[in-house]
C-alpha atoms as one frame of an Amber mdcrd trajectory, in Angstrom:
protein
 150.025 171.260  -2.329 146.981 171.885  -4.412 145.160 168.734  -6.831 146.072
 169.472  -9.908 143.157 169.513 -12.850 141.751 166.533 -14.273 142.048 164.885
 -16.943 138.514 165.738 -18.488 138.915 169.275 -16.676 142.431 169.685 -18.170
 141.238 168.637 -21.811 138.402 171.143 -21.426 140.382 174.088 -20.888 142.777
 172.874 -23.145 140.008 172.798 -26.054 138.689 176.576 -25.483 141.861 178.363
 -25.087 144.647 178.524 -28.454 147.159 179.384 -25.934 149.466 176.307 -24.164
 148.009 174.908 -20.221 150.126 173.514 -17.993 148.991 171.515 -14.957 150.537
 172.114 -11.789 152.879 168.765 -12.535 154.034 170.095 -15.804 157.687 171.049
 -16.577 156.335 174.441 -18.186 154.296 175.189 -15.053 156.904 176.273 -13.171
 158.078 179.033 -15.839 154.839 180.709 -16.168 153.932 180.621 -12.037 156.857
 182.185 -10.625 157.007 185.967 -10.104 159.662 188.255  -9.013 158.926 188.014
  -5.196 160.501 184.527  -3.820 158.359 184.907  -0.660 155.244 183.459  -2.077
 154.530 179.818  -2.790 151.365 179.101  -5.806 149.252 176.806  -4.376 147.345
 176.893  -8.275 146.342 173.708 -10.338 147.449 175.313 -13.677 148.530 177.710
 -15.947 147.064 178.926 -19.120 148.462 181.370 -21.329 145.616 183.737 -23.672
 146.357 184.976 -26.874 143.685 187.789 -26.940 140.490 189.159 -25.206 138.556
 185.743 -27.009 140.792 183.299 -24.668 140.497 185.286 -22.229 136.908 185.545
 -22.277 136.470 181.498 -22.661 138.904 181.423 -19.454 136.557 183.305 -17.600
 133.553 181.205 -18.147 135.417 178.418 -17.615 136.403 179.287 -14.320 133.156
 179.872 -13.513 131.750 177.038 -14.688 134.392 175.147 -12.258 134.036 177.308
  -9.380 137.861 178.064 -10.011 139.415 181.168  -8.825 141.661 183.184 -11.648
 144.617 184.933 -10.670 145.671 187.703 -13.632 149.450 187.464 -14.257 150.731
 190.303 -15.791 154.093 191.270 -15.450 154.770 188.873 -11.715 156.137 192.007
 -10.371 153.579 192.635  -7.747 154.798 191.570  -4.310 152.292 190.369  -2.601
 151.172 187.305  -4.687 147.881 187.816  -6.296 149.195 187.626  -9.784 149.682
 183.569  -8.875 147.545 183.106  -5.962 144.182 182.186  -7.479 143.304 178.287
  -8.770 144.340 178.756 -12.623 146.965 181.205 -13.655 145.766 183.363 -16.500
 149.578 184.148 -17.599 149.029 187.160 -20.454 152.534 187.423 -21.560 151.504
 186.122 -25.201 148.935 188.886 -25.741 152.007 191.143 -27.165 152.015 194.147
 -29.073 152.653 198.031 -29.560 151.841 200.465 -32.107 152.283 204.360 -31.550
 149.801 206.722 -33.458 149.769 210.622 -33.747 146.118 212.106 -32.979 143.716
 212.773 -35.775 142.783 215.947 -37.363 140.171 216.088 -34.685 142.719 215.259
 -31.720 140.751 212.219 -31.308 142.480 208.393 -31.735 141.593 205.086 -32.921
 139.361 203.037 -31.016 140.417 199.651 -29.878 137.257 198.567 -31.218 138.139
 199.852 -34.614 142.299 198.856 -34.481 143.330 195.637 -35.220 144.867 193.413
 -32.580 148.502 193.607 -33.035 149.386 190.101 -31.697 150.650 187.902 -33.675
 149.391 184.899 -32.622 151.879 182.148 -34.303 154.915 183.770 -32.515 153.264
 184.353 -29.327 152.117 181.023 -29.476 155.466 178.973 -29.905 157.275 181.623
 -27.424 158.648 179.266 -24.240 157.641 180.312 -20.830 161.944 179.751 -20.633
 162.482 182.317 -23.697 160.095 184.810 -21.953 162.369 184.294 -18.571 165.525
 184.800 -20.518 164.101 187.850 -22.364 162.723 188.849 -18.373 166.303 188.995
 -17.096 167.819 190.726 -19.851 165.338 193.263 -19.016 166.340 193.678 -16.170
 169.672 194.773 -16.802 170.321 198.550 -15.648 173.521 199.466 -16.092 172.800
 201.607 -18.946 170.780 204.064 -16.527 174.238 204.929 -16.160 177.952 203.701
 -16.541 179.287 205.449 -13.753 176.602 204.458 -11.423 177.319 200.586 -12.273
 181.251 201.445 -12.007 180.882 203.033  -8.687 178.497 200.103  -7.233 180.119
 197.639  -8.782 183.089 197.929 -10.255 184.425 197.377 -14.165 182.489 194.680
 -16.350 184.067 191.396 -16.384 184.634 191.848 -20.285 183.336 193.834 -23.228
 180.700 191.074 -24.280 179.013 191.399 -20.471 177.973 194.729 -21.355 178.403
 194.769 -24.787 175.093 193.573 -26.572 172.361 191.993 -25.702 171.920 188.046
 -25.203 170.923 185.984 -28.189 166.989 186.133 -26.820 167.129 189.809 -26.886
 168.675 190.140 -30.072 165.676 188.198 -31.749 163.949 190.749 -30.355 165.684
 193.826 -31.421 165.678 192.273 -34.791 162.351 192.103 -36.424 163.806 189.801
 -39.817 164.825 186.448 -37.445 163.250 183.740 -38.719 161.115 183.332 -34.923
 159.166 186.897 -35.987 156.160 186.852 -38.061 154.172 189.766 -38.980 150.580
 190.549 -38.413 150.026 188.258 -40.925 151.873 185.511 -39.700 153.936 184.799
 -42.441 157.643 184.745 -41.410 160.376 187.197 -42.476 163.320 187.104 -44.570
 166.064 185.425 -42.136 169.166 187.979 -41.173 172.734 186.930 -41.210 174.608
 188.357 -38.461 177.886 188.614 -37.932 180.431 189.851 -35.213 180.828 193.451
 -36.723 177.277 193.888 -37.794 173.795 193.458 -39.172 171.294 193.879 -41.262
 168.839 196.644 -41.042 165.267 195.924 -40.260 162.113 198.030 -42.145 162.066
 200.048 -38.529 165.824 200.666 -38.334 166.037 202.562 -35.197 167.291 205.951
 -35.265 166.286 206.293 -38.684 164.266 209.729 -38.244 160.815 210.201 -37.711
 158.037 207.402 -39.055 156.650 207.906 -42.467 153.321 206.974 -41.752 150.874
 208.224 -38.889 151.263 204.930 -37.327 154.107 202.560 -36.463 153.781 199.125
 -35.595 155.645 195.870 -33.967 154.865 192.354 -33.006 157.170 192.759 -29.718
 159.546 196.005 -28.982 162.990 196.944 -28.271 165.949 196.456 -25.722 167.501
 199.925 -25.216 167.796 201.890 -28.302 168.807 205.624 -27.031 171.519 207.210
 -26.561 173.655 207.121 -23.033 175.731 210.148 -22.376 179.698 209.950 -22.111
 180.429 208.638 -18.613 182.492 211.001 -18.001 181.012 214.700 -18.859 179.650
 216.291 -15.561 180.532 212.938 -13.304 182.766 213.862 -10.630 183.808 211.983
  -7.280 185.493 212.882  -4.308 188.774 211.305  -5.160 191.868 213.180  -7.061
 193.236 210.029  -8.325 191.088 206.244  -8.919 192.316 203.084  -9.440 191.274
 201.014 -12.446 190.594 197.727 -11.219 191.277 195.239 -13.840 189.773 192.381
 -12.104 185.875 191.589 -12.695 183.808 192.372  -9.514 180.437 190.807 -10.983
 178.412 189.546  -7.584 181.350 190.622  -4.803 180.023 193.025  -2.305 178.476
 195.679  -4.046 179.524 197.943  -1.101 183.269 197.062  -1.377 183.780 200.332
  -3.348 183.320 201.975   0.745 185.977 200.208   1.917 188.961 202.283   0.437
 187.670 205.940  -0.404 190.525 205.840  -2.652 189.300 202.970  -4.801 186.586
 204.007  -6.653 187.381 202.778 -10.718 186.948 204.853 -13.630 183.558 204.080
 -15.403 183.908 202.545 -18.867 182.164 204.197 -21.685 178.655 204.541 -22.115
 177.403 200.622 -23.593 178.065 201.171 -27.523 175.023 199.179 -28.056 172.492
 202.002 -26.714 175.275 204.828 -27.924 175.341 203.505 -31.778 171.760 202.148
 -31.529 174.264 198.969 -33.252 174.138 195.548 -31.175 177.702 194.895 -32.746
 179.259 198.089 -33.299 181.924 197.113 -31.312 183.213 194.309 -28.906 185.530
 196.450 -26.511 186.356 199.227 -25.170 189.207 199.376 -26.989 190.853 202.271
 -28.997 187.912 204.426 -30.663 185.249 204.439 -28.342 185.888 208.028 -28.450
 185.295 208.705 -31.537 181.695 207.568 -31.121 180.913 210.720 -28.854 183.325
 213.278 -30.445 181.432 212.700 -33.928 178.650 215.700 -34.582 176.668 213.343
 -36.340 176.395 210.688 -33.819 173.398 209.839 -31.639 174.805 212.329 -28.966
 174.506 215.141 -31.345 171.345 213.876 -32.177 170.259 214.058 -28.715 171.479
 217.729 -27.942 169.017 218.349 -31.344 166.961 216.643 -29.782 166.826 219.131
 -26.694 166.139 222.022 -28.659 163.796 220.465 -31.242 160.269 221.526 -30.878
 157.447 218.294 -31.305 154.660 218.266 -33.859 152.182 216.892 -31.754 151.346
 217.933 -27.931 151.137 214.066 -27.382 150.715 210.935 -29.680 148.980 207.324
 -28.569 150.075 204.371 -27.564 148.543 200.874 -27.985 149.911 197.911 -26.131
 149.084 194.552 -24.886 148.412 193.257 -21.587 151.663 191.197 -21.874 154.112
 194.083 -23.120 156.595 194.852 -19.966 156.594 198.754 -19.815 160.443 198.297
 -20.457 159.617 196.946 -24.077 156.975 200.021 -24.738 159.618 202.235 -23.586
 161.866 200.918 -25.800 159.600 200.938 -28.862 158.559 204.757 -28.885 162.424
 205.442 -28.713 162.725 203.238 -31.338 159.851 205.608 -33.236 160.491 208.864
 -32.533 157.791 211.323 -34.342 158.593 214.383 -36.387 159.303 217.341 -35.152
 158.189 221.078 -36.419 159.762 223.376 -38.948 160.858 220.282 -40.917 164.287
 219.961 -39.227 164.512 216.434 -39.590 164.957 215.807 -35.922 163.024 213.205
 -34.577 161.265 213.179 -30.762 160.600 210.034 -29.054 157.478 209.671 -27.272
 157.092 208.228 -24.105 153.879 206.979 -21.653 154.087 208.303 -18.153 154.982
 205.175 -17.006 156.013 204.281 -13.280 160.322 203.515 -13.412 161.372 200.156
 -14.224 160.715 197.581 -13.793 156.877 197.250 -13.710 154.297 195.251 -16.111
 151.099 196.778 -17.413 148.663 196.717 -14.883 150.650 199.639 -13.514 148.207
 201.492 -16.266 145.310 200.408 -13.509 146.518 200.778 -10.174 148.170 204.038
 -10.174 151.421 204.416 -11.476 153.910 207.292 -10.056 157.541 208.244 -11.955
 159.374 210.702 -13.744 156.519 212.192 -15.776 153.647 211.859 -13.108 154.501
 215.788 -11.971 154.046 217.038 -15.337 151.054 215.084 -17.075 149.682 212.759
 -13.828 150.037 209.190 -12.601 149.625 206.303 -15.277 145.977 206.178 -15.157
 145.482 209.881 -15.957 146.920 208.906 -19.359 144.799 206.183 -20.216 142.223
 206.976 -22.706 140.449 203.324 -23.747 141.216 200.080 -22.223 139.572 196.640
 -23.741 138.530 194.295 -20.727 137.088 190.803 -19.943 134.665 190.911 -17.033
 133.121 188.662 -14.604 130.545 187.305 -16.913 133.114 186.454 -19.656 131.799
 189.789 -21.810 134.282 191.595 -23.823 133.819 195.591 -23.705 135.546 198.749
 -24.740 136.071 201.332 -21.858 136.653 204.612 -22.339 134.906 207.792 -21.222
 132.066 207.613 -22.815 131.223 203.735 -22.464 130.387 201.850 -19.354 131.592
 205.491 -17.721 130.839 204.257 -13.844 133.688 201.325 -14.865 135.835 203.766
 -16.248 135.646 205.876 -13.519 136.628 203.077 -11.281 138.783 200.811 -13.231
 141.065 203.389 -13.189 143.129 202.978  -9.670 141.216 199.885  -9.011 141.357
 197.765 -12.466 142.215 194.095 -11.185 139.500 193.622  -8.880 136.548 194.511
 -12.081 137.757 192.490 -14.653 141.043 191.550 -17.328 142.952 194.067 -18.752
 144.238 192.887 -22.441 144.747 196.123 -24.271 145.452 199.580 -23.346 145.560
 202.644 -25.201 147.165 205.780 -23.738 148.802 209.123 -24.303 152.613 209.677
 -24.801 154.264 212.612 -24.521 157.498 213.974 -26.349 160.373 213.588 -24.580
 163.371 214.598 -26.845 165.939 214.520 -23.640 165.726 214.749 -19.981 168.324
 216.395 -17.399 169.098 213.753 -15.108 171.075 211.591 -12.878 172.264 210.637
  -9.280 174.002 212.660  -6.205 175.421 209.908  -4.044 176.882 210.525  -0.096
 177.353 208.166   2.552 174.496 207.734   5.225 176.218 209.600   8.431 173.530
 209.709  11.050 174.802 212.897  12.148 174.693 214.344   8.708 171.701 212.613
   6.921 169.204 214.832   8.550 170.586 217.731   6.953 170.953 216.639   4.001
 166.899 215.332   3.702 166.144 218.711   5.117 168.304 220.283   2.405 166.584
 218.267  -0.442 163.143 219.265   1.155 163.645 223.314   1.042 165.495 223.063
  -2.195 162.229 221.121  -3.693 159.225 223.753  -2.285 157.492 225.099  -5.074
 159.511 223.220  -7.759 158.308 223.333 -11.156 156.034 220.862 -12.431 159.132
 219.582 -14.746 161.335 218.414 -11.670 161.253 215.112 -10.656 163.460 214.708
  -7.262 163.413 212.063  -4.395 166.052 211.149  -1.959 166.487 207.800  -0.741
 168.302 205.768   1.916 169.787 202.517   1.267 171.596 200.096   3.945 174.572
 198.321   3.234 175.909 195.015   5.186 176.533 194.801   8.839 179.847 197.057
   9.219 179.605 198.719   6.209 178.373 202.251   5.197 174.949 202.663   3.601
 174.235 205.370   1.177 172.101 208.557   0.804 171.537 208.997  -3.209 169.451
 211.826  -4.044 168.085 211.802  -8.081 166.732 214.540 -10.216 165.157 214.497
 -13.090 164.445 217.402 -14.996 162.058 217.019 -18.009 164.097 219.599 -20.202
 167.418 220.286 -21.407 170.543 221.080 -19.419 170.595 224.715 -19.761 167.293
 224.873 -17.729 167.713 221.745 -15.540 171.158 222.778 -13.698 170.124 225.730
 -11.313 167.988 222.440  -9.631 171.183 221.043  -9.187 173.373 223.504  -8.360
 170.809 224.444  -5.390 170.362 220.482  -4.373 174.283 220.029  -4.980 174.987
 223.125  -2.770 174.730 221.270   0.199 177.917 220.886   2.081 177.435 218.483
   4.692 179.108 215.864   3.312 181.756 215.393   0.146 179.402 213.489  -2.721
 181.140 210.363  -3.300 179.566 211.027  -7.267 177.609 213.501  -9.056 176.522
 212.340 -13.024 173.637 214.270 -13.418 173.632 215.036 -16.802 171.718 215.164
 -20.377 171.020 211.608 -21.610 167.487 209.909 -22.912 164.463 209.044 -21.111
 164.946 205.471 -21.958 168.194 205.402 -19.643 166.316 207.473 -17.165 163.499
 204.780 -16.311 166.531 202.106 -15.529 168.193 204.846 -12.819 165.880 203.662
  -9.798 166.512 199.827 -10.442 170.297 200.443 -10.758 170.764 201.864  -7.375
 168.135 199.811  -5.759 170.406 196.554  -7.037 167.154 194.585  -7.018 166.781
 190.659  -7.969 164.438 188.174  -8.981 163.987 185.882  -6.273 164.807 187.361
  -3.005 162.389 187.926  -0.682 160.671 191.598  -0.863 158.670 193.571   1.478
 157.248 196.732   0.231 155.278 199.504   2.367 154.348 202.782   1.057 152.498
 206.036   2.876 151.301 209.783   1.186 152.356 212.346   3.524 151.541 215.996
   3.737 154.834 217.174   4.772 157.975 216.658   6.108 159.138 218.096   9.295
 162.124 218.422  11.301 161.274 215.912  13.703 159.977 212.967  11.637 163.165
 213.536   9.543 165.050 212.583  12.475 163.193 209.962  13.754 163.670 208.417
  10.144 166.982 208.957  10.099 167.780 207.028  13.554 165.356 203.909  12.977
 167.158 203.723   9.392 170.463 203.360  11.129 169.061 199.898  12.420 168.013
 198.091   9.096 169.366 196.042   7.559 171.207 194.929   4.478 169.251 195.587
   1.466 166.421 198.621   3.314 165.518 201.478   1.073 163.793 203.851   1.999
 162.499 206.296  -0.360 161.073 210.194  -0.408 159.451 211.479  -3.604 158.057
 214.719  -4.492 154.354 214.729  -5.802 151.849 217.074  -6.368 152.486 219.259
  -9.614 149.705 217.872 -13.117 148.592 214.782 -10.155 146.443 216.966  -8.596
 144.585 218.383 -11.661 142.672 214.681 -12.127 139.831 214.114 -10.406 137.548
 211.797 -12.857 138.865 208.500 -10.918 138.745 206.631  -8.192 141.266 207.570
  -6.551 140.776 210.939  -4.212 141.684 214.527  -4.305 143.095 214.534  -0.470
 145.802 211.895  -1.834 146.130 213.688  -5.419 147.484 216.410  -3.198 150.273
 214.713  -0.975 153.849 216.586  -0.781 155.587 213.125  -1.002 154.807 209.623
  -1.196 157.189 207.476   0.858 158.393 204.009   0.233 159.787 200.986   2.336
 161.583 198.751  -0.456 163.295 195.964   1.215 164.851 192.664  -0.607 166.624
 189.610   1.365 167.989 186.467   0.591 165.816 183.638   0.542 167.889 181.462
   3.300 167.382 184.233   5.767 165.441 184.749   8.232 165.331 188.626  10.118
 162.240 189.871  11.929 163.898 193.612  11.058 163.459 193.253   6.937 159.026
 193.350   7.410 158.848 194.847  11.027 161.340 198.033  10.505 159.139 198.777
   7.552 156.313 198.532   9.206 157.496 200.581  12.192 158.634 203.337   9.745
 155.443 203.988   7.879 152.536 202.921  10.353 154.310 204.721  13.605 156.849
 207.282  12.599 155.080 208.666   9.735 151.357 208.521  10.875 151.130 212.055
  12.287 151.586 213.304   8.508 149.369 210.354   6.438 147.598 211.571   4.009
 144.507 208.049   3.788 146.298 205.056   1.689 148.650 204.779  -0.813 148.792
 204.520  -4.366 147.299 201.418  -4.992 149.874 199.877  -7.079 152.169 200.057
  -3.906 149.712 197.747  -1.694 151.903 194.843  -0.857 151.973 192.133   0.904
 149.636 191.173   3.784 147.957 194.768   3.819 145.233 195.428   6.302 141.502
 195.828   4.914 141.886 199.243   6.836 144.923 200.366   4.645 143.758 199.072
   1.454 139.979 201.032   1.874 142.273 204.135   2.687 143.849 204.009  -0.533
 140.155 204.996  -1.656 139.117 207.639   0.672 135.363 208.812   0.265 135.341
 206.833  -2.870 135.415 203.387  -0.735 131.330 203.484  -1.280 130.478 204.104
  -4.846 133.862 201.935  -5.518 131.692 198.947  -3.774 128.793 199.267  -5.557
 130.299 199.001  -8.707 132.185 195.749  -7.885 128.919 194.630  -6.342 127.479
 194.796 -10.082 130.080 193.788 -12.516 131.160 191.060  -9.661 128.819 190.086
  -7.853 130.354 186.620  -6.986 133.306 188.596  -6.115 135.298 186.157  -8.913
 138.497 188.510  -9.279 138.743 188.249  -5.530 142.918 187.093  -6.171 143.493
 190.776  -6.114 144.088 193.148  -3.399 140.106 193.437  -2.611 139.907 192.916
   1.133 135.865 191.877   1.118 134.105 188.353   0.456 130.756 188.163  -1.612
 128.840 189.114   0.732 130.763 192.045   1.822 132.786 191.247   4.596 136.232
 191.971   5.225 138.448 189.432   4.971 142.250 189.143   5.811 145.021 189.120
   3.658 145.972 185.699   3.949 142.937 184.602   2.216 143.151 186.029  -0.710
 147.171 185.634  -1.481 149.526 182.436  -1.885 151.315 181.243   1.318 155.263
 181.554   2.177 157.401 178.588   1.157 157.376 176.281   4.141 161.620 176.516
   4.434 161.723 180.168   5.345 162.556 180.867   9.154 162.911 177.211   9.842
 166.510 175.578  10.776
């Protein structure tokens, strides 16, 4: 256990930043130093949560001063540690934010120098460390990705209000007139009475056609606000005839459903909250429901418009603070869709190429691969100005044409050359997306096949396809799964000859196929939902580029896979496509051009203790994949106790000139709570220096 800060040390940092500090013996500490990862233990003496780049700055010199070490907390969803691993906690979750602006006449945007700081900092500043974990799980909640996905994992909702609506945190959050929002201003709104059956509208009421003004603006964003399609158009599974179970399954074996191929439930409609864009449209799933998708003038008409509705702009930006999960900024630029041409009165939401859920921001500076990355690039292709503390406590603007050698750099390598606390990137219109999941059990006799299948059908795929295929273990006696998802960036019309090739595979009977039309939004939420994933369990993540994918490292993957154990994924995605047309960052052409990058995703349960959940990964992508490596990964997969080797392979040829420029904004190597594997005076260092220890209980009797 660490000292915590003194008294006079305490006061002092107290006294230069407007945001709350907790010492390490503080009730509140323990809200603000916990990330998603169980497996790591802070050793830190405090927290202290900014509200802008000005805190942040005076944080900075204070740690200096101190000869403290900062750790930069983001979003905690990094598994390795760093984000809590440093001295003082520099928590960022107040600096909040998100506006969405079309380009100007000249296709430029407004600087960050020039904007205003959207934070408002009386709310952020009497926000709880416990509201911001409540509002964290809600988050986290999938199951809209898609109804029958939850209903085949899981089983039926215990009862309408499980599903139904969000949670009272939430809901101050989708409503912009509670009394606990203020607006840039600060002065508080208008209270709203709510009621069982409904509510008032807000000045941003969502689905409310496209904004009025070039700009729209708000303090914190959305929970889901698009449209989920009917659970039942295009969803098929192998069964003539299911049972409805009318017993709640919440937290039973979420492989029970392989038990009895006979017993897989109906899924319940699509939740009414995202469908009606109405947190209290209804409270069951009673008689009606139907009526909500059989309406033409419903949100799911207004999403096949959508489809065919042809964008104003080519793409629009998005400004967000360092605290703003990419969950919330998803939610917000569905929330303010921009006009389409022709005048048709069709709105198209926007979205940032974002990595899927759930990630926090810094994903905008280490990489950042998902459903968009094949047709506009990773996450940090899209950034076009990011505001930034550095090592000396200055405050700059970065952007292409200032401090250029830290642009270059910061993008792929961000965290280890200063604090992110805004970002501005592009967006791109997204009016629907042709997506969804192809689920078959994992038959070791089969499951080469079928990732052999999923590779030809892939080659040459248009930059609009997204497509991976991974494997996920179930308990000890129980069948694991194969689920292979799509997503085509498009409307159905042009998206189903993708999965009527990948579908044509007859191996096995798909236990479901619900690849259909539905919104972006929903899409992000699909890898989550199958990956079942939870705060607290231990996690283990590995991740490789690979050239290609032959016969026999297919079946070599298959047969170690057959040995994991419960809760392994491992994961194929198809690259290339718009990542290989950047090349003004640090990170290299040789792994811009990759056929796939792979994934080892593996959660456990904190009171156990299995060699297999790190060492399977390991074997996977350091033996059986090495002949096809293509250098490092992305560096927002580095993990957990990563070699200096793997982590200067993420760079390539760019290791060098990546040095030097560390060398001069940090000298004293202060951000060295990151995943930089060097000291100050250059030498490498091993992983266990620079990232928090494992709680002393784990693998002890």
């Amino acid at each position: 256990m660490s000292s915590p800060l003194s008294e006079d040390i305490y006061k002092e940092l107290a006294a230069a930043c407007r945001g709350p500090v907790y010492r390490s013996s503080d009730s509140g500490f323990g809200d603000y130093s916990t990330i998603f990862n169980g497996n790591v233990k802070t050793l830190a003496k405090g927290v202290v949560c900014p509200l802008d780049s000005q805190d942040v700055s005076k944080i900075i010199v204070f740690c200096t001063k101190h000869s403290l070490t900062p750790s930069i907390k983001a979003g905690g969803y990094g598994t390795a540690g760093w984000a809590i691993g440093g001295d003082i906690i520099v928590d960022l979750s107040k600096i909040v934010g998100v506006e969405i602006e079309t380009p100007l006449a000249d296709g430029s945007f407004t600087s960050l120098r020039d904007a205003s700081n959207n934070n408002t900092v009386k709310e952020a500043s009497t926000t709880s460390g416990k509201r911001r974990r409540e509002d964290d799980a809600e988050l986290r909640r999938y199951d809209d990705a898609s109804q029958a996905v939850a209903s085949f994992l899981r089983g039926p909702p215990l009862s309408a209000q499980s599903t139904d609506g969000p949670s009272p945190s939430i809901r101050r959050r989708l409503n912009p007139d509670s009394p606990s929002i203020h607006d840039s201003q600060g002065i508080s709104r208008q209270e709203s009475q709510e009621s069982d059956h409904g509510s008032r509208s807000s000045t941003s009421e969502v689905g409310s056609g496209p904004s009025s003004d070039s700009r729209s603006t708000s303090m914190i964003s959305t929970a889901g606000t698009s449209p989920s399609p009917p659970a039942d158009n295009n969803t098929s599974l192998d069964s003539s005839s299911m049972a409805s179970s009318s017993a709640a399954r919440i937290g039973a074996d979420p492989f029970g459903y392989l038990d009895n191929p006979n017993n897989f439930p109906p899924a319940p409609p699509p939740s009414t909250v995202q469908a009606a864009y109405n947190p209290h449209a209804m409270q069951s799933w009673g008689a009606g429901t139907s009526a909500l998708f059989s309406n033409p003038t419903g949100p799911l008409a207004t999403m096949n418009m959508r489809a065919h509705a042809q964008p104003e702009h080519p793409h629009a930006f998005v400004t967000f603070g360092a605290g703003m999960r990419q969950k919330e900024i998803d939610a917000y630029t569905a929330k303010h869709p921009l006009g389409g041409k022709y005048s048709t009165g069709v709105a198209i939401p926007y979205h940032v190429p974002f990595a899927a859920h759930p990630v926090g921001s810094s994903i905008m500076l280490l990489g950042g691969f998902g459903f968009l990355s094949r047709l506009h690039g990773l996450s940090i292709d899209n950034l076009v100005e990011v505001e930034m503390v550095l090592a000396d406590g200055r405050i700059v603007i970065v952007n292409e044409h200032d401090y250029p050698d830290l642009w270059w750099s910061l993008r792929g390598a961000g965290p280890v050359l200063g604090v992110a606390t805004r970002y501005k990137a592009k967006a791109f219109p997204v009016p629907v997306v042709f997506a969804g999941n192809l689920i078959y059990r994992f038959n070791k006799a089969t499951a080469p096949s079928l990732i052999k299948h999923f590779r030809d059908c892939v080659k040459g795929a248009p930059r609009e396809l997204y497509a991976n295929v991974l494997l996920t273990a179930g308990p000890a006696g129980k069948d694991s799964l194969i689920v292979v998802q799509m997503c085509y960036v498009g409307p159905k019309e042009k998206g189903q000859e993708y999965l009527a090739a990948i579908s044509s595979w007859d191996g096995e009977v798909s236990l479901l196929n619900e690849v259909n039309e539905k919104s972006f939004l929903h899409q992000q939420d699909s890898v989550a939902q199958v990956l079942r994933g939870k705060a607290g369990r231990q996690w283990f993540i590995r991740s490789a580029l690979i050239s290609s994918l032959p016969d026999d490292i297919i079946n070599q993957t298959v047969m170690k896979f057959a040995d994991t154990p419960v809760g392994c994924t491992w994961l194929f995605e198809l690259a290339g496509g718009a990542i290989t047309d950047f090349e003004d960052n640090v990170i290299p052409k040789p792994q811009r051009e990759a056929a796939f990058t792979i994934a080892a995703l593996h959660q456990w349960e904190m009171d156990i203790d299995d060699d297999r959940c790190v060492d399977s990964a390991e074997e996977w992508i350091a033996g059986t994949l090495k002949p096809v490596h293509v250098g490092g990964p992305f560096p927002s997969f580095l993990g957990r106790h990563e070699t200096p080797e793997r982590t200067k392979a993420c760079f390539g040829d760019n290791w060098k000139r990546l040095c030097e420029i560390k060398n001069f904004y940090d000298p004293n190597n202060l951000f060295k709570s990151t995943f930089w594997p060097l000291n100050a005076e250059g030498d490498e260092v091993q992983a266990h220096t620079h990232e928090p220890p494992t709680p002393e209980f784990i693998g002890k009797e």
